[in-house]
DOPA-605050 format. One record per residue (C-alpha): x, y, z; residue in one letter. Coordinates in steps of 0.02 Angstrom, whole numbers, plus 32768, in hexadecimal, padded with zeros to 4 digits. Layout:
XYZA/...
***
This chain:
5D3979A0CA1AX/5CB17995CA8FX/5CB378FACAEFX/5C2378ECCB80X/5C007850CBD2X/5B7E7813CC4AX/5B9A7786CCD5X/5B1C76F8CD13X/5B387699CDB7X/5ADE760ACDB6X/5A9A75ACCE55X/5B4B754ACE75X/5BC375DBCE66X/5BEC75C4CDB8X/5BEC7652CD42X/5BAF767BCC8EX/5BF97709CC28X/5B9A774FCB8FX/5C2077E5CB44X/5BEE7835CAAEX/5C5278B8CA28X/5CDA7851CA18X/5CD277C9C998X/5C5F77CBC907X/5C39788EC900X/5BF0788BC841X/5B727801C85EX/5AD17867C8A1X/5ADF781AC96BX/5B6677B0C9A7X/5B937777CA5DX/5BFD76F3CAA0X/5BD6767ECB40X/5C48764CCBAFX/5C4075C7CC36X/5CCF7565CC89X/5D45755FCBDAX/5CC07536CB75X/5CA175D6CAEAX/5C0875DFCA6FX/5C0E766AC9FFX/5B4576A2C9ACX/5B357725C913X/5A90774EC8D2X/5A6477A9C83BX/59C577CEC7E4X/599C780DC733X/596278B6C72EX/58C1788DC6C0X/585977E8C6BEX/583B779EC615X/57A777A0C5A5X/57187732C5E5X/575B7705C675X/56EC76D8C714X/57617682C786X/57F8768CC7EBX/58857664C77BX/59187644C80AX/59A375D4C811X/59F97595C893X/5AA27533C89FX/5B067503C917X/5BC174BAC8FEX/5C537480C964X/5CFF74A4C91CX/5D7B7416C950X/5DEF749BC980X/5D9474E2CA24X/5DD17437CA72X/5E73741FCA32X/5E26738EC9A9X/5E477373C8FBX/5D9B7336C890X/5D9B7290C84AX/5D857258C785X/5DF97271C700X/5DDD732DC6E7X/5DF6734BC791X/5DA573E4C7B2X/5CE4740BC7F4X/5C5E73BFC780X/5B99738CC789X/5B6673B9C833X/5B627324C8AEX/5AC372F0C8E9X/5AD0733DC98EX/5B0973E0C94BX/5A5D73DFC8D3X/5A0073AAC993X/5A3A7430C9DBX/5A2474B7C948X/596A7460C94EX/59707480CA11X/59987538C9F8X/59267564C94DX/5881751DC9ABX/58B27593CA2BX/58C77629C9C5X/5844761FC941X/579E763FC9A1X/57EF76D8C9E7X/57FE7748C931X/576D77B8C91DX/56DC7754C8B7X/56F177CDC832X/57AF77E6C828X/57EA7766C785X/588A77B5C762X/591E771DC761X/597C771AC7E4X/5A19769EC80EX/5A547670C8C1X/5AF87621C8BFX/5B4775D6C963X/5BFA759CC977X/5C73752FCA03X/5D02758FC9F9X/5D467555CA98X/5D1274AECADEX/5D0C7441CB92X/5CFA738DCB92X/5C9A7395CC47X/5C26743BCC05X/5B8D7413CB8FX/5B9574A8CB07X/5AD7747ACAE9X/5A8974D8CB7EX/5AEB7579CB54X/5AC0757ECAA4X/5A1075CECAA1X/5A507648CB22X/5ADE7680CA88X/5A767690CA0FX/59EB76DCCA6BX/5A78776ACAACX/5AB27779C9FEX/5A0377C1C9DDX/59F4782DCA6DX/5A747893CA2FX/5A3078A0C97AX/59AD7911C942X/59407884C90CX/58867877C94BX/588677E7C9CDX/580477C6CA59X/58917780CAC8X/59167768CB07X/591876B0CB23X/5975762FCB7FX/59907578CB85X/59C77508CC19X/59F67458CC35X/5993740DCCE2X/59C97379CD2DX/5983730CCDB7X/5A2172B7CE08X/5A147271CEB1X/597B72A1CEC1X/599F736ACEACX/598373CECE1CX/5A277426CDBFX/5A3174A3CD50X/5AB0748BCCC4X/5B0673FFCD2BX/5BAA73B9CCE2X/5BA1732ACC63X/5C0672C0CCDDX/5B6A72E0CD63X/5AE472CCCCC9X/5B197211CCBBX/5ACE71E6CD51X/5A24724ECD3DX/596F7205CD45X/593172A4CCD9X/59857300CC60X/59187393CC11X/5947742ACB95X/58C174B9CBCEX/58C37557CB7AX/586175E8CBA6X/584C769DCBA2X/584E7719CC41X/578876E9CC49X/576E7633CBF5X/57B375A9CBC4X/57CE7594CB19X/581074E6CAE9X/5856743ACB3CX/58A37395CB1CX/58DA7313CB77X/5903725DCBBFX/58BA7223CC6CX/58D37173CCC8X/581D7159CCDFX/580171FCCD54X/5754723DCD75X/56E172CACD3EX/5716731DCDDBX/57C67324CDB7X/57B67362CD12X/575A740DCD51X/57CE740DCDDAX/5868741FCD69X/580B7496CCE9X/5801750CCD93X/58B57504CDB0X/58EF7526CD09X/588775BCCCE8X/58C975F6CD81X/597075EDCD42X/59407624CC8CX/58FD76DDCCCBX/599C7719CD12X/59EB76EECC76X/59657743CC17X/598377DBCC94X/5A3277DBCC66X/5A1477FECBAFX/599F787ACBBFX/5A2278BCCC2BX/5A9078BFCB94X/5A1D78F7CB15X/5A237997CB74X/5ADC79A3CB91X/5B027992CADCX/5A6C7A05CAAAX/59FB7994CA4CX/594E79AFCAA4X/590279E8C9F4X/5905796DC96CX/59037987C8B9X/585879BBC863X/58067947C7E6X/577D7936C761X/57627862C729X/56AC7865C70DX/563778C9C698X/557F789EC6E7X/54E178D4C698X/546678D6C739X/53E578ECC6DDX/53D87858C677X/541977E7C704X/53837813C771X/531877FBC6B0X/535E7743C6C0X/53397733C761X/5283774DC76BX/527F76D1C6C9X/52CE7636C705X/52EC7628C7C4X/523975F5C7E2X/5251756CC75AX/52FD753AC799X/52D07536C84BX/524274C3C803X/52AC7452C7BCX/53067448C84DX/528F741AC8C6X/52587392C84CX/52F27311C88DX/533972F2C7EDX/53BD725AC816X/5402724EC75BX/549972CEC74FX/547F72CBC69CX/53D972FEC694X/53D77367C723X/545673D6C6C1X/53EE73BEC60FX/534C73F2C676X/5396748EC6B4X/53F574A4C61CX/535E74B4C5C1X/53157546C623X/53BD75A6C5FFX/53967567C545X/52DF75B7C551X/530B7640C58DX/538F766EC50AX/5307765BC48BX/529576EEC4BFX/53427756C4BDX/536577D7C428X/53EE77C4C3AEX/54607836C413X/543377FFC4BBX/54607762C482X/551277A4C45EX/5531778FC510X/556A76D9C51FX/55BE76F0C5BBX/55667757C61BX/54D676EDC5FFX/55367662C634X/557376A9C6D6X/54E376F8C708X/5479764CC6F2X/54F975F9C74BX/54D57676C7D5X/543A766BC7DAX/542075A4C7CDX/54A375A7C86FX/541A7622C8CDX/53A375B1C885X/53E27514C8C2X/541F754CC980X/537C7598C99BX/531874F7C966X/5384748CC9DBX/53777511CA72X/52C47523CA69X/528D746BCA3AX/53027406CA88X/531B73AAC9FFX/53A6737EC97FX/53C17396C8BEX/539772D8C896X/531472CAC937X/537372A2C9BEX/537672C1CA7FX/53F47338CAC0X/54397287CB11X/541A7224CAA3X/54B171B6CA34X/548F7182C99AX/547570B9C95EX/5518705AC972X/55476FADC91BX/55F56F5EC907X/56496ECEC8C5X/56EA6E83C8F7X/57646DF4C88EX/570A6E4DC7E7X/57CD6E39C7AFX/57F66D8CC796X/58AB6DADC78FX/58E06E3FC7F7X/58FA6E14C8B2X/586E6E72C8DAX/57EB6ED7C88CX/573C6F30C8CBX/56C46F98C87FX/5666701FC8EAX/55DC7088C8B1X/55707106C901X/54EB7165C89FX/554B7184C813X/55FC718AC847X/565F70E7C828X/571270A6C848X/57637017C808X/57ED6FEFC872X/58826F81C87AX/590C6F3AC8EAX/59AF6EE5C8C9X/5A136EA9C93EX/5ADA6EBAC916X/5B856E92C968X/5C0D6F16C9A7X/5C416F28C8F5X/5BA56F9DC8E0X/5B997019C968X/5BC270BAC93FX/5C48710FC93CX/5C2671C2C9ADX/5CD3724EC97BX/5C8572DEC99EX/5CDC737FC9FCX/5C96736ACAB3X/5C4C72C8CA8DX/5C8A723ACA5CX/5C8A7169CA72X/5C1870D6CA28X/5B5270D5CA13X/5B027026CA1DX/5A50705FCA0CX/5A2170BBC967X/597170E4C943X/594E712CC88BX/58B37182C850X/58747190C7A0X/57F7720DC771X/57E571F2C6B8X/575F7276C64CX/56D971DCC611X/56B071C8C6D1X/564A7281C6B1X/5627726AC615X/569B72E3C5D0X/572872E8C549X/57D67325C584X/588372FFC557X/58D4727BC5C1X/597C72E5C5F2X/59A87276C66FX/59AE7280C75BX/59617322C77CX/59487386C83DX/58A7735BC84EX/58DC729BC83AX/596372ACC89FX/58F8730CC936X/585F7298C933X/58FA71F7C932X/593F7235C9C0X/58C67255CA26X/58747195C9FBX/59267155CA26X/592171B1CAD1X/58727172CAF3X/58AE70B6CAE8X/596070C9CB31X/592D70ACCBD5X/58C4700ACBB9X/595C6FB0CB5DX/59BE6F13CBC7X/5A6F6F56CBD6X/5B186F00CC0BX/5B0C6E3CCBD8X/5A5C6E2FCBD3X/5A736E9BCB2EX/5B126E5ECAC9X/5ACD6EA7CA1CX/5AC66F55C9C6X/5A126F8FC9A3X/59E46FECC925X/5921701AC915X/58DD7064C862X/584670B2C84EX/57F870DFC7AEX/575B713DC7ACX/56D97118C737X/5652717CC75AX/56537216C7BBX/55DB7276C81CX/561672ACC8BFX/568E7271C924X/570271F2C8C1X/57A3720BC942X/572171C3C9C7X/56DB7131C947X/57937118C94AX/57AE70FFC9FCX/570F7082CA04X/5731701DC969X/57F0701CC9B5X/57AB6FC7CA4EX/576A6F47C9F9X/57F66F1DC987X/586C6F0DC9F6X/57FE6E94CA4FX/57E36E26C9ABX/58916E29C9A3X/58AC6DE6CA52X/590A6E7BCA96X/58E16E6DCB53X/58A16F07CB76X/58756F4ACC21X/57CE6F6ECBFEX/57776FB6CB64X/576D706ECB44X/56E970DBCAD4X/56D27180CAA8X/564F7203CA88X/564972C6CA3EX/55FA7341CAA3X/55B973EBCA6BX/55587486CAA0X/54DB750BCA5DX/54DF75A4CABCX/5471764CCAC3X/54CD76C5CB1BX/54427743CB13X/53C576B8CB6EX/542C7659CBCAX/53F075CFCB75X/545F7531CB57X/545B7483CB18X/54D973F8CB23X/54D67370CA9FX/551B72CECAABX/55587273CA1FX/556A72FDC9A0X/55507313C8DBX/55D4735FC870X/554373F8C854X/553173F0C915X/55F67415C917X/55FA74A0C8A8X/555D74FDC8CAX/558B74D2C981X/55E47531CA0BX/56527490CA60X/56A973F2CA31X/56D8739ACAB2X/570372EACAAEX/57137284CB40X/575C71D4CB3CX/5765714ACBD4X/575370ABCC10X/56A8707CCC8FX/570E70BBCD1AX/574F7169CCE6X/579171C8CC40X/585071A3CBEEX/58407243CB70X/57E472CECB42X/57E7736ACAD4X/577773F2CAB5X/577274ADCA57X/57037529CA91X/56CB75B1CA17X/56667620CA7BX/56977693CB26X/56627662CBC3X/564875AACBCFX/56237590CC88X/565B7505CD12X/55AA74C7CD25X/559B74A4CC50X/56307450CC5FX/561473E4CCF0X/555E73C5CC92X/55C7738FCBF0X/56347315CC42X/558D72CECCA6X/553772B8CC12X/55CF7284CBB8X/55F171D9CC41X/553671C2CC22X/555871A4CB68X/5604715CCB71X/55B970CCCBE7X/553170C1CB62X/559E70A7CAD7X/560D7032CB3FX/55786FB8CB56X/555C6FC2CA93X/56116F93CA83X/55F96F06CAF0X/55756EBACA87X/55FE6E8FC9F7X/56836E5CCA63X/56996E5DCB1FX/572C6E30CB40X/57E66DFDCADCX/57F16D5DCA93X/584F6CCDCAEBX/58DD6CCECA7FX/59226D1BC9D7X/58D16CF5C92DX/59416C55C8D0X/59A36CCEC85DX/59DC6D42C8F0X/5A8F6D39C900X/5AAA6CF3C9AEX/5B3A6D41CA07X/5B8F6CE0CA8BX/5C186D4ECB12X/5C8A6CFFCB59X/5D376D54CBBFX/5DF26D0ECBBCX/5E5D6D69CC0CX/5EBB6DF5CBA7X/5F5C6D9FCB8FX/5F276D27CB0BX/5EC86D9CCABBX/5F606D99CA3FX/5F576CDACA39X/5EA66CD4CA09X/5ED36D4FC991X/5F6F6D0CC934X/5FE96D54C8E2X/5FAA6DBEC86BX/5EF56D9AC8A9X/5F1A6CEBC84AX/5ECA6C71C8CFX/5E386CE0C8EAX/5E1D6CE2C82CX/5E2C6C33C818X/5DBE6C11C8ABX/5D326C71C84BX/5D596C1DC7B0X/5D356B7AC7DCX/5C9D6BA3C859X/5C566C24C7FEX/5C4E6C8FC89CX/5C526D52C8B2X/5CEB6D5EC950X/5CF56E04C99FX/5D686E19CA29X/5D776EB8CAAFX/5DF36ED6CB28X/5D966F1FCBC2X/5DFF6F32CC68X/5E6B6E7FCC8CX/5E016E20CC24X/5DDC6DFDCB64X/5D176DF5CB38X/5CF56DA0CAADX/5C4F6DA4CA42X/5C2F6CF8C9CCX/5BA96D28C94FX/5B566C9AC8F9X/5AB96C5DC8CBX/5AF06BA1C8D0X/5B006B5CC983X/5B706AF7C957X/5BD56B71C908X/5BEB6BD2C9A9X/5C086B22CA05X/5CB06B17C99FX/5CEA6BC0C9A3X/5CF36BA1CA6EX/5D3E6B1BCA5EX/5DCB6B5CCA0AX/5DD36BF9CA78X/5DE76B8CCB0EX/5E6A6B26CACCX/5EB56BBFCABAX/5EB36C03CB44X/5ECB6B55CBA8X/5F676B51CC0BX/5FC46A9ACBE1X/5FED6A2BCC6EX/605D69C3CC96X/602F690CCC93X/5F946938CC0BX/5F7F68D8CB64X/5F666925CAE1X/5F436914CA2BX/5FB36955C9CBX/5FD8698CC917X/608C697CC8C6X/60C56A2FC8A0X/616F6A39C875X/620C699CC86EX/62B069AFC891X/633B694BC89EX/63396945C96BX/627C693DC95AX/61C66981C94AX/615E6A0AC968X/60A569DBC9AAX/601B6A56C9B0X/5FC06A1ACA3FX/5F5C6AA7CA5AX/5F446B22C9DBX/5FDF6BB8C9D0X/60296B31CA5FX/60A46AC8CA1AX/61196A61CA5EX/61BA69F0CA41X/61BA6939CA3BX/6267690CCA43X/629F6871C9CCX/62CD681CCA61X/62176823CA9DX/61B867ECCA03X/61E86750CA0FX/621566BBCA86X/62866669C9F1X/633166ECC9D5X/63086741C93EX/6385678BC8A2X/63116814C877X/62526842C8B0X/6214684AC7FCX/62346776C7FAX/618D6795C879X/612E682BC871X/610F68BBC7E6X/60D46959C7E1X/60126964C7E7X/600768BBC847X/5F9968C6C8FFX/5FE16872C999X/5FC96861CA40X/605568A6CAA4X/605B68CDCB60X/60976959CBA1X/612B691FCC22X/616769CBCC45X/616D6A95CC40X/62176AF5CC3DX/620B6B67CCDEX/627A6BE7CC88X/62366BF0CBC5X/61896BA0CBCCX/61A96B1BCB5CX/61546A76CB57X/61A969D0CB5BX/614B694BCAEFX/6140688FCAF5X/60F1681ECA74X/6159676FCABAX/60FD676BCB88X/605B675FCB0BX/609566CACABFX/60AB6612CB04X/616765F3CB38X/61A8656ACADEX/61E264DACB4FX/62A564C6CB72X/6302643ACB24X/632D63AECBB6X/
***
């Protein structure tokens, strides 16, 4: 056994360990990363041969937590690992959009990354070590990569940027960004801000590459310790030159044509280009017609050339557009008549119809993950369902695409929701797309905005969102950033980035680069051109709905807190949580109660006023203290033969002695009173030792006159 190991210090002192040639020697590259006691272990392994017809990069990446590394058991009934949690598919998401540009363009064998927590801390976020695993776990494989890679958390807390800072410090950061990057550029990012400027953003991109190339240092450090500087030779594509370039000088005039022409319907912008493939075909013999894919790849080649070239040299987009230019916008808002609040946003021809409801305590989440774990009173759940591109797919249910583009449209609004007591509900925001081209997670964010606002959420101020992207000619130097962009604009493109904010400053943003050497000054030019169209869209927003409504719609639950303090939290309760039941019986109420700190909080849920009215009124004669001297009515509870029980209060009963119903000397009590019957009774005293309350019913009652 072999074992070698490489150390990082990073800026603070702390160290990171990668070791390799201990666990996991049959996978093809495996390496485990330590920092603090938190272990991830990364195996790789890759298929020797790609499969028939295959033009892509077929990888998978997974990351999962095993309960074990801290000590945990899982939840459920089988109690063992299951589905992966949604922030075990974020960060598998976090790590794949890392990897994947990085595989040579013509390498299509399958390979799978797995990553592991073996070995977990509750104040160290396994996240920002997890691309460094798996990217190790390659380095010392023999598979072609054009890495190494590595991924860093950055953090703006007090003012000063941290790398990797603890999650205890992360709670009180204004920016929180995932940056991944190679030794030369940066490859991928995601993040939440607190409405921090351009400035900032390129600020913290600086310090984490910084960071990022000693890491990468480090594993080319190892890939020569462990003797894998030559990687495993490969043949994926069989390419006939000849008839590419036969292709070429048939249809890229005619599809750079079409482009230029500003096509704005995706449908027949695809049919018209379609048809030159279609024409083309047709002057084909029998047996060059055989080829079916390589026709199809090499068309798709060509039609990207076609396409980047048009928009470099014309300054112009596929359906006409400016560079800057953002497509028409309309929305709607209350389209729902019975959800709390609905909008519909649409730009070009991307669309989201989005809800909100507005719940108690009883529906936040429940978070029992390994390192994380708690409540979640904001959900935000994205739909992306085949009709909205005109397509035909199975539905088979949540996917990592919908649960990527959700999160980062839940991160975008975060910051704008009321918190503490100005917020008493659990939100939970739905979007389903219905059409699709370009940008849906940002439709998301915008049609979110104004949902929450129908509903009458008082939000900070509203937030939108636009899709950036990026044609690049290495060989010229020629660029273009476009604002706003089309799902063709995406693919054919070299950058998504998506930037999300309020009018003063951005709350999220993510972006995936797929080309090298993306500089400072086309970033900062991106996020520039991205405020310009943010503010646009913002002022489009504005024109539905500017502001939250006054109050809730009729049929919103309202929920009403009040606090008692934590001893009669069993009182309001009951025995058997019978008076708490009965109380929303009769009022038809929804009563949550909390204990937080010395007191118990209380949430009434009710659409009725009145409803709510009378469930306070019950708590606080609860939780009212009796004194002496009071009146009180009273309901007969219990008779015995020395007397009667009263409930004067509810769960407060007291004794009316037979001596004190009645002036007149009485044989028994049940000549006068019976069980059920109300009174008034005063309460003449307490018992200092046992609490117990001392009724009268007679000092109510005029005192007959004395015979002379």
């Amino acid at each position: 056994m072999q074992v070698v190991t490489k150390k990082i210090e990073l800026s603070d002192g702390r160290i990171i360990t990668i070791e390799t040639g201990k666990l996991a020697k049959q996978a093809d590259g495996a390496a485990v990363v330590k920092m603090g006691d938190t272990m991830l272990l990364a195996t790789v392994v890759a298929k020797k041969d790609a499969a028939e017809n295959v033009d892509f990069m077929p990888l998978s990446v997974d990351y999962q937590e095993k309960y074990a590394a801290l000590g945990k058991f899982p939840g459920g009934f089988f109690k063992r690992e299951a589905r992966p949690s949604e922030y075990e598919i974020l960060v598998s998401r976090l790590v794949d959009r890392a990897l994947r540009p990085l595989f040579p363009s013509d390498y299509h064998a399958e390979v799978q990354v797995l990553i592991t927590l073996i070995s977990g801390d509750k104040n160290t976020a396994p996240d920002a070590l997890a691309a460094l695993a798996a990217s190790s776990a390659i380095a010392v494989s023999d598979i072609p990569f054009n890495g190494p890679i590595s991924e860093v958390r950055v953090a703006k807390i007090n003012g000063e940027f941290t790398v990797n800072p603890t999650i205890t410090d992360l709670a009180n950061a204004d920016l929180d960004l995932m940056i991944a990057a190679t030794f030369d550029n940066i490859m991928m990012v995601e993040g939440e801000m607190k409405e921090v400027q351009e400035e900032d953003m390129i600020e913290a991109f600086k310090v984490a590459h910084d960071a990022i190339k000693i890491q990468c240092k480090a594993q080319l450090e190892l890939t020569e310790m462990v003797g894998k500087t030559v990687k495993r030779e490969y043949c994926h594509e069989n390419n006939n030159f000849e008839f590419k370039e036969k292709m070429r000088l048939a249809v890229y005039d005619k599809l750079y044509a079409i482009a230029k022409q500003g096509i704005a319907d995706k449908h027949l912008r695809s049919e018209t280009f379609e048809a030159v493939k279609t024409e083309f075909v047709d002057t084909l013999t029998d047996e060059e017609k055989e080829q079916k894919f390589q026709i199809s790849r090499y068309f798709h080649d060509i039609h990207k050339d076609a396409v980047r070239e048009m928009i470099l040299n014309e300054r112009s987009r596929l359906d006409g557009r400016k560079l800057n230019e953002i497509r028409p916008i309309w929305g709607e808002v209350d389209y729902l008549p019975s959800a709390h609040g609905s909008a519909i946003f649409t730009r070009g021809e991307t669309q989201s119809l989005t809800t909100v409801t507005l719940g108690t305590k009883l529906d936040e989440q429940m978070i029992d993950g390994v390192i994380f774990e708690g409540k979640n009173k904001f959900l935000l759940h994205y739909n992306f369902p085949s009709f909205s591109t005109g397509e035909v797919k199975m539905n088979r249910g949540t996917g990592r695409r919908e649960v990527g583009h959700g999160n980062l449209a839940m991160r975008a609004l975060k910051f704008t929701l009321p918190l503490g007591e100005e917020n008493p509900y659990t939100i939970r925001i739905v979007s389903d797309i219905l059409e699709s081209n370009g940008s849906s997670s940002m439709a998301t964010v915008c049609a979110g905005t104004l949902a929450l606002m129908d509903a009458g959420v008082k939000i900070k101020k509203p937030v939108s969102g636009i899709a950036m992207g990026l044609i690049t000619d290495t060989t010229t130097g020629k660029y273009a950033v476009l604002s706003d962009i089309l799902g063709d604009e995406d693919h054919l493109g070299d950058m998504d980035f998506k930037v999300t904010g309020t009018k003063d400053g951005i709350t999220a943003c993510q972006m995936d680069i797929k080309v090298d050497g993306l500089s400072h000054q086309v970033l900062a030019e991106a996020l520039t051109q991205a405020k310009e169209g943010r503010l646009h869209i913002l002022g489009e927003m504005t024109k539905v709905i500017s502001e939250p409504r006054e109050d809730y719609k009729p049929h919103v639950p309202r929920i009403v807190q009040m606090s008692i303090p934590k001893e009669f939290i069993g009182a309001v309760i009951g025995p058997g949580g019978k008076i708490i039941q009965e109380m929303q019986r009769e009022t038809g109420a929804v009563i949550v109660i909390e204990e937080v700190g010395e007191f118990g909080i209380i949430d009434i849920v009710a659409v009725d006023k009145a409803c709510t009215d009378a469930v306070i009124a019950k708590i606080k004669a609860i939780t009212a203290i009796p004194e002496i001297d009071a009146i009180y009515d009273g309901v007969v509870k219990n008779i015995q033969p020395f007397g009667a029980f009263v409930e004067i209060m509810p769960g407060k009963d007291g004794l009316l002695h037979i001596s004190e119903v009645d002036w007149t000397r009485l044989e028994n009590v049940e000549s006068v009173l019976k069980v059920g019957d109300k009174i008034l009774v005063k309460l003449i005293e307490i018992d200092k030792k046992t609490g117990k309350l001392k009724l009268s019913r007679k000092v109510l009652l005029p005192r007959p006159e004395r015979n002379q």
